[in-house]
Steps between C-alpha positions, in 0.01 A plus 500: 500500500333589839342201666182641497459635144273306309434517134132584338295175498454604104866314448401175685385376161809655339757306760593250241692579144506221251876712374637498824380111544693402173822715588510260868450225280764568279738539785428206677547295124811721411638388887396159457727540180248481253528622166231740402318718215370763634184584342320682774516823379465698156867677612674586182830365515618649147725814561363822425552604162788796516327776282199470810787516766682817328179676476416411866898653576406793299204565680646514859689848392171667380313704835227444300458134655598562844119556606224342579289367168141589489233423273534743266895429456429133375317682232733374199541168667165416508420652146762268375357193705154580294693505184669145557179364613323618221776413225546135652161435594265720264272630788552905562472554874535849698841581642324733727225272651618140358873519630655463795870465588586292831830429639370117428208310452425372861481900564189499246348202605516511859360860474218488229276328754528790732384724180176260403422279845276587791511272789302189423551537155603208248774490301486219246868310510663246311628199694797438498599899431771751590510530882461886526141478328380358820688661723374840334132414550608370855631880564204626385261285715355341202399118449659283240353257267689281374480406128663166493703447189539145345639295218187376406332847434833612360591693791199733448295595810147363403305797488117293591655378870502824624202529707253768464522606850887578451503659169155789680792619697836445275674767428788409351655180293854409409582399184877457438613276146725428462444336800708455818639242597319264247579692184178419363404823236130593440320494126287770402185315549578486853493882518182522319361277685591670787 
């Protein structure tokens, strides 16, 4: 990189990655001949199941994939996400306004606050939570509140400590149960409540 290239102040806040602080720690314990579990990511580490991998094979001889994929092509695939959804969870939601594919979820979350934040806007976080909520509302020059989560309220942010002056200009919360990294899940009278 030239010596006088610098990089947008916006990624000053970004400079640190909780992943790429666990993968030097597990280096240094791995050199230091430590035994580990690795539970720092939700990386599969089943094989993939061969009837997905022959249709995968099948699909690299069709010209029909070799293109870009635009909204209107993930038609079926979203039509079918809405019809999981709905037979799983009960709740009908609209493949054409309600579903989005995304090559992963850091992709949606570190993007949505560009969709819904202006700059000085709130977004309403749980603490601890999954690093690319906050680096999302970073990227969009937003402010974070921190919801702290703890055992003795369950894990639940508690909705009342939120100060009125914060919630006038949130415009956003994150809500993710089951939750990450505590595993806590939220009941139903949390969401009404809500």
């Amino acid at each position: 990189m030239c010596p006088s290239f610098q990089l947008a102040h916006r990624l000053g806040l970004l400079r640190s990655n909780v992943f790429a602080d666990m993968d030097q720690a597990k280096a240094r314990a791995r050199a230091a001949g430590l035994d580990i579990i690795d539970l720092s990511l939700g990386s599969s580490d089943l094989p993939t199941p061969e009837p997905v991998l022959e249709a995968i094979a099948q699909s690299l001889h069709d010209s029909n994939t070799h293109g870009y994929l635009l909204f209107h092509g993930t038609q079926a695939f979203r039509q079918a996400a809405a019809h999981w959804y709905e037979h799983k969870f009960g709740i009908a939601i609209d493949p054409e306004t309600e579903v989005l594919p995304l090559i992963g979820s850091q992709e949606g979350t570190g993007h949505l606050p560009l969709a819904v934040l202006n700059v000085g806007d709130f977004a309403l976080l749980q603490d601890p939570g999954y690093p690319s909520h906050v680096g999302g509302v970073h990227l969009a020059g937003g402010q974070v509140y921190p919801m702290p989560l703890l055992a003795e309220h369950d894990f639940l942010p508690v909705l009342a400590d939120i100060p009125n002056a914060v919630l006038a200009q949130a415009r956003m919360m994150v809500l993710s149960y089951p939750h990450n990294p505590t595993t806590a899940t939220a009941p139903l009278r949390f969401f009404k409540k809500l």
